[in-house]
C-alpha positions, 0 to 999 in steps of 0.5 A: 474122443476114443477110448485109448485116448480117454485112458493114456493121456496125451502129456503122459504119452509124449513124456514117455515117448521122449523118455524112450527116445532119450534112452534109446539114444544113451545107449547108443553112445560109448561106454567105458566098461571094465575090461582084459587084454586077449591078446595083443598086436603091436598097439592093438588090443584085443579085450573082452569084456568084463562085465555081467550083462544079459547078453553076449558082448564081442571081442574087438581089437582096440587102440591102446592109449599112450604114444608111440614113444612109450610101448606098454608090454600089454599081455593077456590077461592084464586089466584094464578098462575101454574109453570112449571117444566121440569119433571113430578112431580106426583113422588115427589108430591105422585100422582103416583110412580117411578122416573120421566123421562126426557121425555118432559112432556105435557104443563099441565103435570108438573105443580105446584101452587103458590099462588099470593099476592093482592092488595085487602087483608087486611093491615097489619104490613109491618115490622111482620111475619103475620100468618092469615088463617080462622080457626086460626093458629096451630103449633106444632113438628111431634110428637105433644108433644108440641102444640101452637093453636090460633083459633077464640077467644081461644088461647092454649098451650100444652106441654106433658100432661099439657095445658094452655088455653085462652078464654072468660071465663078465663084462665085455667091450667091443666083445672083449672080455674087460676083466682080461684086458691087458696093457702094452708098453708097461714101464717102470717109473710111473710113465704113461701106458699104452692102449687097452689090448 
């Protein structure tokens, strides 16, 4: 018997083997750190991390979370914090082609963001659907046959080929001014009235 082996015991040895090995695995898994928005494409994010490390972590574009039905205005700066998945999502997300695989993805390779709440926002009612974003707030179907755009001091509608608008010069239908509209065939004795001019 050698004298390493007299001094490193074969149990301690493989315990501490499996041990690297298990940890060199952990680390290769995905992480959910803490992050916030560079920039943003679309419903692609761009994050960097928020986090104190002993090395230099990239930026990379990730996949925001929600459904296409719903857009969150990301902007920079918004925080938030990176999922991870246990496949690559570039697939699912447009950011490549094909199906993903079940290969282990690397730590940052299957990430997706999440925006997080905080306790600095403004207040508002605890009890309502709150709809806030810097250019307003737009909603509409695919086909945008009917529109509904609340922007900073003007509120719209529009469904086919007629419009509603509001700002702080009137209220105009169809692009005439409401408050001017005028009626024809006026008589006296109560009679019906004709068309809005």
């Amino acid at each position: 018997m050698s004298n390493n082996a007299q001094k490193t015991p074969l149990g301690r040895s493989l315990n501490d083997f499996a041990q690297r090995k298990v940890a060199e695995a952990i680390w290769q898994t995905g992480r959910a750190l803490p992050c916030s928005a560079v920039s943003a494409d679309g419903a692609l994010i761009t994050v960097k991390f928020e986090v104190q490390s002993g090395f230099t972590l990239p930026q990379i574009t990730v996949p925001l979370f929600g459904p296409r039905y719903i857009r969150y205005p990301i902007q920079a700066g918004d925080a938030g914090v990176v999922m991870a998945a246990d496949a690559q999502l570039g697939a699912v997300s447009g950011q490549t082609t094909g199906a993903a695989n079940l290969a282990a993805p690397a730590n940052l390779g299957a990430l997706f963001f999440v925006p997080l709440g905080n306790k600095n926002w403004p207040s508002v009612d605890a009890n309502a659907l709150v709809l806030v974003a810097p250019n307003g707030v737009s909603m509409g179907d695919d086909a945008n046959t009917a529109t509904f755009v609340l922007q900073p001091g003007v509120i719209s509608m529009s469904v086919g080929l007629n419009t509603f608008v509001i700002n702080n010069t009137g209220v105009f239908i169809n692009g005439r001014e409401f408050l001017l509209h005028e009626h024809t065939g006026v008589m006296s004795g109560g009679s019906t009235t004709g068309g809005v001019v």
